[in-house]
Backbone and ligand atoms as CSV (ligand in chain L), in Angstrom:
chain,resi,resn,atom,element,x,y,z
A,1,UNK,N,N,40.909,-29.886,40.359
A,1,UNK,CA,C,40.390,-31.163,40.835
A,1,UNK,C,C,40.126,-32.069,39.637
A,2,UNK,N,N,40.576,-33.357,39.798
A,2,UNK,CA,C,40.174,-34.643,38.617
A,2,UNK,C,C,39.424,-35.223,39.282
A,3,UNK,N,N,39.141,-36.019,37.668
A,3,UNK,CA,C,38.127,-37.087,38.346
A,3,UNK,C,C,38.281,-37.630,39.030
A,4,UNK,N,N,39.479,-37.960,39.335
A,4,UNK,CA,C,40.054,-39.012,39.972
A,4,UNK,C,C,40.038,-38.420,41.369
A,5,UNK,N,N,40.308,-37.388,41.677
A,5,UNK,CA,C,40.342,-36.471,42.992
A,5,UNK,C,C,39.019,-37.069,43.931
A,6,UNK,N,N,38.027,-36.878,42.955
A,6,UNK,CA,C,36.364,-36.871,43.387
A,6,UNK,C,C,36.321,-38.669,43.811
A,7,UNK,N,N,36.112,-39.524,42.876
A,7,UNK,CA,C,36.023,-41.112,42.662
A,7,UNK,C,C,36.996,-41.733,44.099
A,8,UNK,N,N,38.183,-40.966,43.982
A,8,UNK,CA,C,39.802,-41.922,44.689
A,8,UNK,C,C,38.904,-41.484,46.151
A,9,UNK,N,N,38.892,-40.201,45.983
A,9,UNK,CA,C,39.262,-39.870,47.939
A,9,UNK,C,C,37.373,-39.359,47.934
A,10,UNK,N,N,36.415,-40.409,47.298
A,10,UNK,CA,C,35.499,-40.337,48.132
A,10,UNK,C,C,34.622,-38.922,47.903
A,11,UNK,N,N,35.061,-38.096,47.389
A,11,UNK,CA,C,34.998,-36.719,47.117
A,11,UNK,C,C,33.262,-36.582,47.074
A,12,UNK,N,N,32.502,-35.426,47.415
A,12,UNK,CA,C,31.520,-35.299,46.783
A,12,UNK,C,C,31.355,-33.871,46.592
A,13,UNK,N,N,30.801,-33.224,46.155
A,13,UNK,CA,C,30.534,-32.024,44.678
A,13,UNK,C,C,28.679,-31.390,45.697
A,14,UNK,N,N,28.770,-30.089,46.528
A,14,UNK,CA,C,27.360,-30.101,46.399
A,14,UNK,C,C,27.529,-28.441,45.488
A,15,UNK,N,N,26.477,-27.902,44.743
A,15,UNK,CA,C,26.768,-26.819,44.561
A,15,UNK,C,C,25.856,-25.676,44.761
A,16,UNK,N,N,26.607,-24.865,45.087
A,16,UNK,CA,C,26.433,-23.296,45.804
A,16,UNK,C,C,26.382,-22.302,45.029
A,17,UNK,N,N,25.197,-21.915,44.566
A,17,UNK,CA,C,25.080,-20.710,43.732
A,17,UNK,C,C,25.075,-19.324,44.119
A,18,UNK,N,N,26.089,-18.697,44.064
A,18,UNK,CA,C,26.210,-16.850,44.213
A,18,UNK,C,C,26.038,-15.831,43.219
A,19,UNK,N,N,25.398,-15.311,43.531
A,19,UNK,CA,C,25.185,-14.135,42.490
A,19,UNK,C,C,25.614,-14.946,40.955
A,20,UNK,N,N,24.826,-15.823,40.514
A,20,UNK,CA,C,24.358,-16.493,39.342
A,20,UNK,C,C,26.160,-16.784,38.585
A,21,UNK,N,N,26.821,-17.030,39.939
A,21,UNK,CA,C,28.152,-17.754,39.358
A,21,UNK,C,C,27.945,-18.945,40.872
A,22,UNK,N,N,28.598,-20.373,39.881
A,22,UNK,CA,C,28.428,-21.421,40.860
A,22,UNK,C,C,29.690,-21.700,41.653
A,23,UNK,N,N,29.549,-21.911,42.826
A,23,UNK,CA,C,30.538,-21.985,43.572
A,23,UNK,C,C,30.722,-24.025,44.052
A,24,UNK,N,N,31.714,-24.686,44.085
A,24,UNK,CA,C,31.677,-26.033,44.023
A,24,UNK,C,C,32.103,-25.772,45.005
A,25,UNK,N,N,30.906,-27.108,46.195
A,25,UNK,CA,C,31.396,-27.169,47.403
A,25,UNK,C,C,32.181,-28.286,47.312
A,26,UNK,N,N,33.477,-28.636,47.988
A,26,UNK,CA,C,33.978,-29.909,48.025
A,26,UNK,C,C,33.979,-30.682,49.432
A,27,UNK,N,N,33.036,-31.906,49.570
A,27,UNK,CA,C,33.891,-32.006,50.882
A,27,UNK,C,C,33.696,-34.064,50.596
A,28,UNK,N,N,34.322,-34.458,52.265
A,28,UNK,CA,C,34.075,-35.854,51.566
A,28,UNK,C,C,32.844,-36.708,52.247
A,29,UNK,N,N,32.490,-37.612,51.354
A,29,UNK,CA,C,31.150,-38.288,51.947
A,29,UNK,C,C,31.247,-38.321,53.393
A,30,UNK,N,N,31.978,-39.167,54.058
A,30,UNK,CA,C,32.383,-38.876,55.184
A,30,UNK,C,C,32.173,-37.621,56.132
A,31,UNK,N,N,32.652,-36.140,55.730
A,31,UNK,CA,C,31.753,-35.375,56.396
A,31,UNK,C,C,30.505,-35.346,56.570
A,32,UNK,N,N,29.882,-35.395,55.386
A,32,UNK,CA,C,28.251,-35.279,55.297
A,32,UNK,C,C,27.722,-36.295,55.798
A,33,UNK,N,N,27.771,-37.716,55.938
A,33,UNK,CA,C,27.687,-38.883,56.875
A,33,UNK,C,C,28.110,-38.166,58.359
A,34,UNK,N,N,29.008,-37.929,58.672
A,34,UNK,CA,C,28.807,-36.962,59.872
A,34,UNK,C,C,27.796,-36.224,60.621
A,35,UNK,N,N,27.688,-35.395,59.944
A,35,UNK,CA,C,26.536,-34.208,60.042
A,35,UNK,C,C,25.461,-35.335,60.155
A,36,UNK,N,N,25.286,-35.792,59.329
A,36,UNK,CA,C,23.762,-36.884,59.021
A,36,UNK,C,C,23.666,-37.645,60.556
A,37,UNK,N,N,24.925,-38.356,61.022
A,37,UNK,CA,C,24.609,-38.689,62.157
A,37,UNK,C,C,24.752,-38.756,63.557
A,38,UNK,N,N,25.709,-37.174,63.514
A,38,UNK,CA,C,25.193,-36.282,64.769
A,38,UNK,C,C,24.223,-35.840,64.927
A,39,UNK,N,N,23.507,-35.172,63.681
A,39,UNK,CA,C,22.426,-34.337,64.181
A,39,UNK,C,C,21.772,-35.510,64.684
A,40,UNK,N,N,21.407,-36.713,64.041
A,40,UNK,CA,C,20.381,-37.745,63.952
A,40,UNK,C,C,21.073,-38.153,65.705
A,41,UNK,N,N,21.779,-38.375,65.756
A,41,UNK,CA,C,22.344,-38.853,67.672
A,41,UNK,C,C,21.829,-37.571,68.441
A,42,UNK,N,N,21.883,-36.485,68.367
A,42,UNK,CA,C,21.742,-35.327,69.062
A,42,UNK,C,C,19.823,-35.220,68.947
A,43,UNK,N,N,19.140,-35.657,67.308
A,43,UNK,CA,C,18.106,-35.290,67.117
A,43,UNK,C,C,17.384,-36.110,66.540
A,44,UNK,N,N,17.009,-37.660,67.419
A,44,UNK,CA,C,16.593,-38.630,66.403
A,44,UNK,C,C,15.253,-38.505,66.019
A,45,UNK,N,N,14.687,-37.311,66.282
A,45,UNK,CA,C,13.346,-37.020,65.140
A,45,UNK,C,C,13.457,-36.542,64.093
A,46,UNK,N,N,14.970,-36.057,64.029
A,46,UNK,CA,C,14.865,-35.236,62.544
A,46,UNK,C,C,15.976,-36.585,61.293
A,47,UNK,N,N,16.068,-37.507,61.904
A,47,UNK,CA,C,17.240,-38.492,60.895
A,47,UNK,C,C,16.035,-38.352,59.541
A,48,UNK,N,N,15.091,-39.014,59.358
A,48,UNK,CA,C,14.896,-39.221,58.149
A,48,UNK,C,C,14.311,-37.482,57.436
A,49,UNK,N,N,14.764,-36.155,57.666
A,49,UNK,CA,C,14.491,-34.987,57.024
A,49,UNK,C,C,16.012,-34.579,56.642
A,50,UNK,N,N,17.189,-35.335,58.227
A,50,UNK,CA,C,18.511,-35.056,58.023
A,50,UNK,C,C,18.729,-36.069,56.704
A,51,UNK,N,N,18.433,-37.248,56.513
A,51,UNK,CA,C,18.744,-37.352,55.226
A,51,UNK,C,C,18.580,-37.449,53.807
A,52,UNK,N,N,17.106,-36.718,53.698
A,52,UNK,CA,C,16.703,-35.924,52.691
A,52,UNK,C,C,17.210,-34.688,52.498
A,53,UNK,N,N,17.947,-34.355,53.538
A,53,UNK,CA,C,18.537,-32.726,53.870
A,53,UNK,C,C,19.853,-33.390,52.498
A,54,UNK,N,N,20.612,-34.717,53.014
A,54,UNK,CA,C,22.006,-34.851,52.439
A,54,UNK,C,C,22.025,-35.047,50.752
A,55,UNK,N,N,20.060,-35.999,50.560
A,55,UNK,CA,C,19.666,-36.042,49.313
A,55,UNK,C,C,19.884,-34.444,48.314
A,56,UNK,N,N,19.649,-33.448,48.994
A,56,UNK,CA,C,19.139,-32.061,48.638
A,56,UNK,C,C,21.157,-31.368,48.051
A,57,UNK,N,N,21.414,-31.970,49.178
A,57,UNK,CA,C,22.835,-31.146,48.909
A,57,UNK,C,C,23.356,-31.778,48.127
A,58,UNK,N,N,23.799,-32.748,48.049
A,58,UNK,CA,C,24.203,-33.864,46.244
A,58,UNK,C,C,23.412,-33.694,45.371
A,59,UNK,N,N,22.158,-33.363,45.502
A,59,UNK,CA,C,21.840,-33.653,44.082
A,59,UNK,C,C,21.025,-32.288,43.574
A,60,UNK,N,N,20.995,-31.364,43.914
A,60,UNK,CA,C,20.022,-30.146,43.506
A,60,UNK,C,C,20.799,-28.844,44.287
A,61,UNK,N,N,20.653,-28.001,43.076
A,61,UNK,CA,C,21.355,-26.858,43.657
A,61,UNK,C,C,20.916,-26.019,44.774
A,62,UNK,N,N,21.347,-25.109,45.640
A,62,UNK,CA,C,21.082,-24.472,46.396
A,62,UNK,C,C,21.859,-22.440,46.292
A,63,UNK,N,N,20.901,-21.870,46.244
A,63,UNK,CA,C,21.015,-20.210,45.437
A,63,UNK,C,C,21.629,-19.649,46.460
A,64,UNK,N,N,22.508,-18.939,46.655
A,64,UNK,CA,C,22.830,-18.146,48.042
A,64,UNK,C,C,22.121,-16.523,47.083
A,65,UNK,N,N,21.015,-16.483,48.177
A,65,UNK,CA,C,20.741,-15.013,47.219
A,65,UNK,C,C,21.306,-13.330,48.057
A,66,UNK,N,N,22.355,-13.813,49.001
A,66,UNK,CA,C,22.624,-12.208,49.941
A,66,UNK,C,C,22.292,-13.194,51.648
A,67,UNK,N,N,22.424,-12.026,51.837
A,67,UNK,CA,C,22.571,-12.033,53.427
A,67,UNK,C,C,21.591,-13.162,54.055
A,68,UNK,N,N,22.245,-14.452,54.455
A,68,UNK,CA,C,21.390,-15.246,55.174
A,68,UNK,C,C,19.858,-15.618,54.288
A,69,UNK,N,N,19.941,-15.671,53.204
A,69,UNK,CA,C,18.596,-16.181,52.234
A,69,UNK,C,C,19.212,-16.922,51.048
A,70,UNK,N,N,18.419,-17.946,50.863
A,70,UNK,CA,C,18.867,-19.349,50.307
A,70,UNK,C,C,17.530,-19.785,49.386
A,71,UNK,N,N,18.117,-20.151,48.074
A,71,UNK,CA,C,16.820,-20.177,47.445
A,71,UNK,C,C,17.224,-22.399,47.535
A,72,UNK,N,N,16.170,-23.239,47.603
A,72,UNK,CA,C,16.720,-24.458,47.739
A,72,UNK,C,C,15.435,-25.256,46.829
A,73,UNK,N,N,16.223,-25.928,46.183
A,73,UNK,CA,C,15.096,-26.682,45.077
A,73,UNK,C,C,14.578,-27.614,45.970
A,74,UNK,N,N,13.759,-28.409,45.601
A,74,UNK,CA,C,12.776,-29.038,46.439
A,74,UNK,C,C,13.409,-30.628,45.720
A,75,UNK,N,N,12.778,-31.614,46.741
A,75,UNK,CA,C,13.768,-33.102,46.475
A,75,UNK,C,C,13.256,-33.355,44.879
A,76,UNK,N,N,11.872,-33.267,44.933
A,76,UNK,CA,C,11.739,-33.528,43.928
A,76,UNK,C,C,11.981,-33.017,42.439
A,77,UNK,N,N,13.057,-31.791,42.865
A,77,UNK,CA,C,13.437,-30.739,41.717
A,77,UNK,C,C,12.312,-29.882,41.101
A,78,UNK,N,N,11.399,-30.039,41.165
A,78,UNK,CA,C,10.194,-29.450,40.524
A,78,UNK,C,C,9.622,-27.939,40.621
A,79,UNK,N,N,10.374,-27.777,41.972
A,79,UNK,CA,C,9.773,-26.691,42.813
A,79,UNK,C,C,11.006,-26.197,43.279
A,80,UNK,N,N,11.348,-24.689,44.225
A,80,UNK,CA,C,12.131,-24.233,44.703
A,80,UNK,C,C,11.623,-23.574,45.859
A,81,UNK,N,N,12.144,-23.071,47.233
A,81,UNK,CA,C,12.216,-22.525,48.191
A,81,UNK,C,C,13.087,-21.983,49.009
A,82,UNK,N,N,12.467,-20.144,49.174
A,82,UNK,CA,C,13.176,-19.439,49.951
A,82,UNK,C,C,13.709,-20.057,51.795
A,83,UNK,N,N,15.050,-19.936,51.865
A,83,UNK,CA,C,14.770,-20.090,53.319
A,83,UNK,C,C,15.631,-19.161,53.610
A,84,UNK,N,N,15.015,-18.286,54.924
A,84,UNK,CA,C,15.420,-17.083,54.766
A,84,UNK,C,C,15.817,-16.624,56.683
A,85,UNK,N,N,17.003,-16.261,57.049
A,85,UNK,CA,C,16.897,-16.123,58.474
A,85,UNK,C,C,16.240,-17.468,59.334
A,86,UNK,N,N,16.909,-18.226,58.825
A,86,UNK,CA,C,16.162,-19.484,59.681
A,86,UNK,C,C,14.663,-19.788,59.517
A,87,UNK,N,N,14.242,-19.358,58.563
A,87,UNK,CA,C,12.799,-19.585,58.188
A,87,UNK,C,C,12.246,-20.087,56.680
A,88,UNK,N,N,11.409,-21.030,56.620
A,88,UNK,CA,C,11.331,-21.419,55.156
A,88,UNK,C,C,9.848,-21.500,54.750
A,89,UNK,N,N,9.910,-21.528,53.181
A,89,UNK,CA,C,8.608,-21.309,52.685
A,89,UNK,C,C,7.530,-22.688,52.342
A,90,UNK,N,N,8.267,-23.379,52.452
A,90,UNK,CA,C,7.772,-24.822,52.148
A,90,UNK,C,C,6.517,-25.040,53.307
A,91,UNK,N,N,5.757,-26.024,53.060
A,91,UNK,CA,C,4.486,-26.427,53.734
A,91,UNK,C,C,4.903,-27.273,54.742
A,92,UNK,N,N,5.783,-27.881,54.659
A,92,UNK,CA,C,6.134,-28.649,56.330
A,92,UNK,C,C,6.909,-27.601,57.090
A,93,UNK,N,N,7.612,-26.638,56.821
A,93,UNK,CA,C,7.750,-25.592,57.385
A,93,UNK,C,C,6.313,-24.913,58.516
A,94,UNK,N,N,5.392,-24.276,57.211
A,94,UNK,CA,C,4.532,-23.243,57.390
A,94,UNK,C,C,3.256,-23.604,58.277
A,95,UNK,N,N,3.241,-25.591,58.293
A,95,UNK,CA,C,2.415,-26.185,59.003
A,95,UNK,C,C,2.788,-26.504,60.103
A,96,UNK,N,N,4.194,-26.786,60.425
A,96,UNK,CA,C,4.831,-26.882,61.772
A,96,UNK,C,C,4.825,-25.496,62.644
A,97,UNK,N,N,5.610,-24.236,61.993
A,97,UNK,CA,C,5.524,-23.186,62.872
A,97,UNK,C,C,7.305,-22.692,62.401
A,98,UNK,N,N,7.164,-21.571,63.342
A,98,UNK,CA,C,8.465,-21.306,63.627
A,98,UNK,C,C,9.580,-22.306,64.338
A,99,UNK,N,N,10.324,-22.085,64.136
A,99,UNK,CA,C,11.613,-23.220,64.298
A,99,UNK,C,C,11.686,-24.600,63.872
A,100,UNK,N,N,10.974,-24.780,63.329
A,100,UNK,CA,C,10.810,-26.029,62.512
A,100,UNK,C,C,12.104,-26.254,61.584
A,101,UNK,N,N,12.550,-27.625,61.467
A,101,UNK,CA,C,13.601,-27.674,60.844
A,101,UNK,C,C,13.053,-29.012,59.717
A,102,UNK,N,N,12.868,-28.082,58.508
A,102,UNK,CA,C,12.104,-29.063,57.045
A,102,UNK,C,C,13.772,-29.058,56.527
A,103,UNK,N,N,13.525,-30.024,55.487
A,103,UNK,CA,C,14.770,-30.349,55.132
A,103,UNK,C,C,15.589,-29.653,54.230
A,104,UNK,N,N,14.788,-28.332,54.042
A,104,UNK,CA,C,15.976,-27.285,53.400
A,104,UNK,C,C,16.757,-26.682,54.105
A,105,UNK,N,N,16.056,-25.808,55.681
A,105,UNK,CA,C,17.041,-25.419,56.392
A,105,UNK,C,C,17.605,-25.923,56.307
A,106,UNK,N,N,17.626,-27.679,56.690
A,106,UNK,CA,C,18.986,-28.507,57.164
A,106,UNK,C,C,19.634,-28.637,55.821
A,107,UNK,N,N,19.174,-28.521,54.648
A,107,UNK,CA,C,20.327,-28.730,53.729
A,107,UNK,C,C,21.492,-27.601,53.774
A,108,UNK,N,N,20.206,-26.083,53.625
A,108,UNK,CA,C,21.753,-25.156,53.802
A,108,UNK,C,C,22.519,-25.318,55.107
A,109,UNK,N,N,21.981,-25.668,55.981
A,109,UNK,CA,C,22.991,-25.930,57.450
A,109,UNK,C,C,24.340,-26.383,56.800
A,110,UNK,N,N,23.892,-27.762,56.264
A,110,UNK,CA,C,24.619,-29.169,55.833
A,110,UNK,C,C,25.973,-27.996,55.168
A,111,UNK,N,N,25.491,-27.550,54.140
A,111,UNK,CA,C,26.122,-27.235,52.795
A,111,UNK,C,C,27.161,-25.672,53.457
A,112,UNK,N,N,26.709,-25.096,54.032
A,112,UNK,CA,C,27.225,-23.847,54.492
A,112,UNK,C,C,28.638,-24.883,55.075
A,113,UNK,N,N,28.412,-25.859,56.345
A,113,UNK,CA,C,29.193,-26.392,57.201
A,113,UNK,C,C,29.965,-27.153,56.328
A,114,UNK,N,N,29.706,-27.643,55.755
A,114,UNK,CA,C,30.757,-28.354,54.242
A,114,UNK,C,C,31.732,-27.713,53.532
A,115,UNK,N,N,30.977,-26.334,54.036
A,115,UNK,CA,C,31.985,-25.356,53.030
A,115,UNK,C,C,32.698,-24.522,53.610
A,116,UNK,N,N,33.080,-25.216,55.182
A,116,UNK,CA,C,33.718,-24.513,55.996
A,116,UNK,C,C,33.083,-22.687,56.312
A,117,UNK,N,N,32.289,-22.778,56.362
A,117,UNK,CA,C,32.087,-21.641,56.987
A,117,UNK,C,C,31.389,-21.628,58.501
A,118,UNK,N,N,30.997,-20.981,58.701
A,118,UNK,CA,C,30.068,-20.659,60.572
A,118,UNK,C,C,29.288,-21.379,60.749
A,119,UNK,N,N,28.616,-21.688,61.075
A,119,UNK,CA,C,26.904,-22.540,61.386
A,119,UNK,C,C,26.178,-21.239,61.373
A,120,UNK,N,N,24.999,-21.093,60.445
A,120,UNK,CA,C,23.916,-20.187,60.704
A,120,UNK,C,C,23.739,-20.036,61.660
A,121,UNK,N,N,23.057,-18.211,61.960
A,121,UNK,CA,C,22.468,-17.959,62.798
A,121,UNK,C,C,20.904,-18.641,63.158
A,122,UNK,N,N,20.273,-19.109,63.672
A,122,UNK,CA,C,19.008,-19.960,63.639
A,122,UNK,C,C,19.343,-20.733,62.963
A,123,UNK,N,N,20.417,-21.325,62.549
A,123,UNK,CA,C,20.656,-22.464,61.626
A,123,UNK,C,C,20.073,-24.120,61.934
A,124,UNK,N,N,20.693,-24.372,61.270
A,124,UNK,CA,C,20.644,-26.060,61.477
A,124,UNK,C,C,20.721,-26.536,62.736
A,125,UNK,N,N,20.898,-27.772,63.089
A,125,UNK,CA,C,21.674,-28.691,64.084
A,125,UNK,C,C,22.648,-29.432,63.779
A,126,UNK,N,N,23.525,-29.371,62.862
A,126,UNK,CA,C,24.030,-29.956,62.496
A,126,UNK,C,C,25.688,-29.184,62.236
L,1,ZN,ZN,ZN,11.446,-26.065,53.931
């Protein structure tokens, strides 16, 4: 891939860390504008977490640590969080409850589905 690949056709770069080798997701703005506003048509309480979710996947890495557990930096980079089986460690998580969707689940949703794979189990909406 060139630069030009990324710049020409719109390209965007989120990246996916495996077993402490990085994996480059490729897909194009356009998908992720997608996702951003289906879920947001399907779920218009979650648009402004869906697009802190899209902030998360451009710009801060996300850990695949094994089976369905995701380590995900926090927007503000400062911090990091497990989300694990559809469940996360963060405080808008832990104050909402179970099934709560804070904007890391939805980032790995985002980022898994970008990268052509399945939709999580308890995953996203997106
Ligand atoms: Zn969270």
């Amino acid at each position: 891939m060139t630069k030009c690949d990324i710049v020409c056709n719109n390209m965007i770069v989120g990246r996916l860390v495996s077993h402490g080798k990085e994996e480059i997701v490729v897909a194009t703005i356009e998908a992720l504008r997608g996702l951003v506003e289906r879920g947001s048509r399907d779920n218009p309480h979650l648009m402004g977490r869906l697009e802190k979710a899209a902030f998360i996947v451009l710009l801060r890495p996300i850990e695949s640590l094994g089976e369905s557990t995701y380590r995900v930096a926090s927007e503000d980079a400062l911090k990091s969080y497990i989300v694990q089986n559809g469940q996360c460690e963060c405080p808008d998580y832990v104050r909402h409850g179970n099934g709560h969707f804070c904007k890391h689940r939805l980032a790995v949703g985002m980022l898994v589905r970008l990268n052509g794979r399945k939709p999580l189990k308890g995953g996203a909406p997106v």
